[in-house]
N, C-alpha and C positions, 0 to 999 in steps of 0.2 A: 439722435435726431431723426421723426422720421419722416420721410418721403413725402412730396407734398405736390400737389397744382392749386398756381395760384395764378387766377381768372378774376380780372375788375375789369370789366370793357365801359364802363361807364365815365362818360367827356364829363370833368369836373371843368367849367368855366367861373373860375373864384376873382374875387373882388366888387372895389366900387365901380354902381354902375350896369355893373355884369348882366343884371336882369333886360336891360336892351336891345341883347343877343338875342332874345326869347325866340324871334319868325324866324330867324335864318336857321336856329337849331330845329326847330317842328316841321322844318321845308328839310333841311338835311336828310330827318332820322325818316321822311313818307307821309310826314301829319298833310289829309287836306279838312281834313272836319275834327274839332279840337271838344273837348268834353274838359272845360276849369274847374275842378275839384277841390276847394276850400272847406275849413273849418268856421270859427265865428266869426265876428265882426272886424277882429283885427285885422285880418288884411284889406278890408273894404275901409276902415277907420283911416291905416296908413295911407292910402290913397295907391300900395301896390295892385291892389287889383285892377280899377281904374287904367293905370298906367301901361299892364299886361292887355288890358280891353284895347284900349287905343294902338297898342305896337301889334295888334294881331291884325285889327281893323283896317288899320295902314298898309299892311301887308298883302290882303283879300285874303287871309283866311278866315272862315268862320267858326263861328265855336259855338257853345253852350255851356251853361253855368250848372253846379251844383254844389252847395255849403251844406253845412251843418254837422261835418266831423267833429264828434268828440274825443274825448281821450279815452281810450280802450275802443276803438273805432268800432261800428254797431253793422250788424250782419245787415239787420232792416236796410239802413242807407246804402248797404251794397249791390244789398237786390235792387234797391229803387232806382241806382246808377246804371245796372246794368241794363234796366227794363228802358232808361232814358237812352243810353247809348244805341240802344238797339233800335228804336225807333225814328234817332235821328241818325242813325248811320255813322258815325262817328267810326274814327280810325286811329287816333291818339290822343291820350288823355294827358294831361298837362297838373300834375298833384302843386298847390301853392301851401306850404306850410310846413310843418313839419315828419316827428314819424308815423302819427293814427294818420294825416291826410294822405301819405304815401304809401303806405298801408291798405290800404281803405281803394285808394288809387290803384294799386295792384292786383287786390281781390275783385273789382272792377273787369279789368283789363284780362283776368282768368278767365272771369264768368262770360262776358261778352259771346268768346265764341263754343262756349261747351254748351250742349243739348240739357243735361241734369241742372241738378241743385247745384250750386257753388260750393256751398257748406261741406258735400260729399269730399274736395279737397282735404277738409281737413278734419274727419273723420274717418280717413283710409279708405272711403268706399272706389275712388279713382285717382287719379292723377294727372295733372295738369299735362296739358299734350301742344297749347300754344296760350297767347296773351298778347292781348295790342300792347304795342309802344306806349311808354310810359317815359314822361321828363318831369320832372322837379324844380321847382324855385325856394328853396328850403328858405326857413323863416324861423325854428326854431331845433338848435345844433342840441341831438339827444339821442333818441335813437340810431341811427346810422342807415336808419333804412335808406338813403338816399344813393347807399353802393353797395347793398345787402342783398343779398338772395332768399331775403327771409321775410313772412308776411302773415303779421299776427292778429288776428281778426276776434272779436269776443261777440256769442252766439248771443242776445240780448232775450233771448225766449227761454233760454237754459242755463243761462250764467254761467257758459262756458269760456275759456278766453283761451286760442291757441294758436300755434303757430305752424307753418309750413315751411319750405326753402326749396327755390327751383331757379335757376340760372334765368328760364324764358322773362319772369317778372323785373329782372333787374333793369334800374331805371337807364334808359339809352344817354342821356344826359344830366348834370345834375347845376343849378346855376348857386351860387351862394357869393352874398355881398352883405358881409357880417356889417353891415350899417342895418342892415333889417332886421336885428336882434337886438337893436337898441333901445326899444321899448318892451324886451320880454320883463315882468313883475320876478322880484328877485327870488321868490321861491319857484317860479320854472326854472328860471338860470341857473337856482342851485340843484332841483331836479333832473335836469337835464345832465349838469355836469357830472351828478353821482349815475346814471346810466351811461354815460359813455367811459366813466373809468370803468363800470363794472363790464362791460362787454371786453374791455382788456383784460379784466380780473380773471372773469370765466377763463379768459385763452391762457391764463400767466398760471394759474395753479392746476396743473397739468400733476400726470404721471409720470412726463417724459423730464428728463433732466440735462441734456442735452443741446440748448439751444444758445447759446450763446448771443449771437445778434438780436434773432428774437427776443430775446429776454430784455436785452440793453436797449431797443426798440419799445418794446413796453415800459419798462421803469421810466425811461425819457416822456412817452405820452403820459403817463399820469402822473410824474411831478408834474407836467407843465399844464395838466388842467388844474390840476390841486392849488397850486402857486397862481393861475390866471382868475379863478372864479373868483378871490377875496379880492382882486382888482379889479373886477366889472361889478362887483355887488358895489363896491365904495365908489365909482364912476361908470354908468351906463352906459357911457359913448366911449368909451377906452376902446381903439378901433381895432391896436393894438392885439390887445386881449382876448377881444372877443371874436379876433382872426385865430386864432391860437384853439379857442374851441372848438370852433366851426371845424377848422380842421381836422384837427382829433377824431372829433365827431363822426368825420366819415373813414378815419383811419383806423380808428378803434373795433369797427364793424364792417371791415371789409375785405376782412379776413386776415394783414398783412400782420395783425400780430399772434397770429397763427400757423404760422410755418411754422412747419417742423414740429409742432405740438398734437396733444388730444385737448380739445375742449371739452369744458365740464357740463356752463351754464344749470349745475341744479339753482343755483341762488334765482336764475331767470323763470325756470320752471314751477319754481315752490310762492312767488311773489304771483305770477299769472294765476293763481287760484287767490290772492288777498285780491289783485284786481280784479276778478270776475265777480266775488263775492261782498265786495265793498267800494268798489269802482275808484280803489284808490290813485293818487299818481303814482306812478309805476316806479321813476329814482326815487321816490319818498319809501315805497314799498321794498326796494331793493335795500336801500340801506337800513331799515328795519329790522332786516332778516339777517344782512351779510358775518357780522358779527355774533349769531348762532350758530350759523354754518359752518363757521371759520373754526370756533371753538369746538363744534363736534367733529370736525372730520383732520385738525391737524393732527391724530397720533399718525396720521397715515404716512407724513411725510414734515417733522417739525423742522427741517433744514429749508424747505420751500419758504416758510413761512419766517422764518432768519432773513431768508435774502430779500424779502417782501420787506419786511420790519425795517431793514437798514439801508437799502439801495431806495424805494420809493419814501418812507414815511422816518430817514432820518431819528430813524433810533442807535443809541451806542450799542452794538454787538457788545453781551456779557459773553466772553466764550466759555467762562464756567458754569454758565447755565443758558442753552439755547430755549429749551421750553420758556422761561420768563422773557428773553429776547422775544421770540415770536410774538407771547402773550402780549406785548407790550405794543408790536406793531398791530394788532387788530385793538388794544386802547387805542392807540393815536390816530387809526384812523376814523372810531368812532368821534374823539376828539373834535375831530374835523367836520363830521357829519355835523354836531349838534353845534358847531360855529358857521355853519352856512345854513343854518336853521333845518337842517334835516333829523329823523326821528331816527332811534337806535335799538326801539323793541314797536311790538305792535301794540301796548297802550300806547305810548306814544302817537304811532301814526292814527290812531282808532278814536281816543280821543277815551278807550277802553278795554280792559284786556279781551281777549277773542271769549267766546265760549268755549267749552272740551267738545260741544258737539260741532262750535264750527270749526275746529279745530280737524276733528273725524273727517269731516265730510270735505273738506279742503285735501285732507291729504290723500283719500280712496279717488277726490277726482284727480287729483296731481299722480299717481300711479294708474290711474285706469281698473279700479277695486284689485290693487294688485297685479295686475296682470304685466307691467312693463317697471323699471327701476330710472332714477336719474342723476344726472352725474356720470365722472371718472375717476375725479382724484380721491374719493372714494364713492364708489358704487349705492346709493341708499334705497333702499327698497320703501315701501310704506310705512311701517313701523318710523324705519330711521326720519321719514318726513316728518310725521307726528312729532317724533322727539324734538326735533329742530323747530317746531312751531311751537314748542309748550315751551325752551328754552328760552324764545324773541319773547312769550306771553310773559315775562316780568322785568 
């Protein structure tokens, strides 16, 4: 097991209602001028926006508005944020939505006070040196950006899609009142659910073998999304259930099922080129791919993938043959994908199989034409990418 610090300083204020807290949390963390960072219309639909307008109103502080995150959150709106911020002066930004709005909300809160491009982040040309305050009223439980030190932003001029990770961006607050999820359309909900097990996956299929809690930590978080999303897709107010996600959601990515491990995330690396390239949803994308991946790289280690097979996805352990054991845990979890309406190769999610050349050109940007590798649990260089995307291509 090895050595680890683990760092969440982010105030989760959970439940019904919760969003109420809103001015006493932005008066806490220093906010006196607030920048509201939404996506579309749903949250102006729900009437939360509205409601955040009025609790800030009441309070005297003022704010400013900016929507129009999408998914794979766009450089363009970041610049435009930060050119907004800066002109109104603004000291804390307030992300309502999910992970592109909090995202989006971060890269923000980078750029604000650096002299450069923003972009330079995450490019390697510098590195983030500070970031306004940033709080959350999450609205849709998937990414875990809401207790992540991680901020993935997609270049829209260059079809790039990438990611960063710095402590300063981590959200100072985070509010969630899984009644706000009651209206997410049942393919986010099952979107979502398959990113936030994968963000346990990444941390679970390790080199290390060693962790015991952790491990037992993880298998628990993802039975219990796997077991809760067929109950909020068959009832959308299951308040229940869809506490159970939420949760997860920011447990899964916030490091805690990561002690004492190596993280892998190639699955998250090799999907960030299908989203940059086809601006897919990102769980749709992940699980696409995971069951490629799984298949090329378990010689590395087919006893991981036993305890994966039988502890989370409830397969009988053959002990006369573990290879068909494991095999059988990456069926069943496809199983799972294609009954929560998720895709299992990229015809599926494409609606087509890829080309060989975007196949190429996905994977020279997924390595950087070579020059860097990704993963742990086994190390894949560019070639191995390729192989793993021509595997999902049928």
């Amino acid at each position: 097991m090895r050595d680890f610090n683990f760092y969440a300083p982010t105030q989760v204020v959970f439940g019904r209602r919760s969003e109420e807290q809103v001015a006493e949390l932005v008066k806490k963390y220093g906010g006196t001028k607030v920048l509201i960072h939404y996506g579309g219309g749903s949250a102006r639909r729900s009437g939360l926006l509205d409601k955040l307008f009025n609790i800030l109103n009441e309070a005297g502080i003022p704010f400013v508005e900016l929507g129009g995150v999408v998914p794979n959150p766009r450089l363009s709106l970041v610049r435009e944020g930060i050119d907004l911020c800066r002109r109104e002066k603004v000291d804390f930004i307030l992300a309502v939505g999910g992970g592109s709005v909090i995202d989006s909300s971060k890269a923000i809160g980078y750029g604000v006070p650096y002299d450069g491009d923003v972009w330079n982040f995450w490019i390697g040309k510098a590195k983030p040196q500070a970031c306004l305050p940033i709080g959350s009223v999450l609205t849709i439980p998937a990414a875990g950006s809401e207790m992540s030190n991680s901020c993935v932003i997609t270049n829209d001029a260059e079809d790039l899609k990438m990611g960063i990770n710095s402590d300063l961006c981590r959200c100072r607050f985070c509010i969630m009142n899984p009644e706000r999820t009651f209206t997410l359309p049942p393919y986010q909900t099952a979107a979502g659910a398959t990113d936030i097990m994968m963000h346990t996956m990444e941390r679970y299929f390790t080199p290390e073998t060693d962790m015991t809690l952790t491990d037992a930590i993880s298998e628990a978080l993802l039975r219990t999304v796997k077991d809760s999303v067929f109950e909020v897709l068959r009832n959308p107010e299951d308040y229940r259930n869809r506490a159970q996600i939420m949760w997860a959601g920011s447990l899964s990515h916030n490091d805690l099922t990561e002690c004492g491990t190596c993280k892998d995330f190639a699955t998250h690396r090799i999907e960030h080129e299908l989203s940059a390239m086809f601006d897919v949803t990102h769980g749709a994308g992940l699980a696409a791919l995971w069951g490629s991946w799984a298949r090329y790289v378990m010689p590395e280690n087919v006893s991981r993938f036993v305890q994966f097979a039988v502890n989370v996805m409830g397969v009988a352990n053959d002990y006369s043959d573990p290879q068909r054991t494991a095999e059988m845990g990456v069926e069943a979890i496809e199983r799972f994908y294609r009954a929560i309406g998720m895709p299992v190769n990229i015809p599926e999610l494409l609606g087509r199989p890829a080309t060989e050349e975007e196949i190429v050109e996905m994977a020279r940007k997924c390595c950087h034409d070579g020059k860097i590798t990704q993963g742990s649990f086994k190390v894949l260089n560019q070639s191995d990418v390729e192989a793993i995307y021509r595997m999902a291509n049928h």
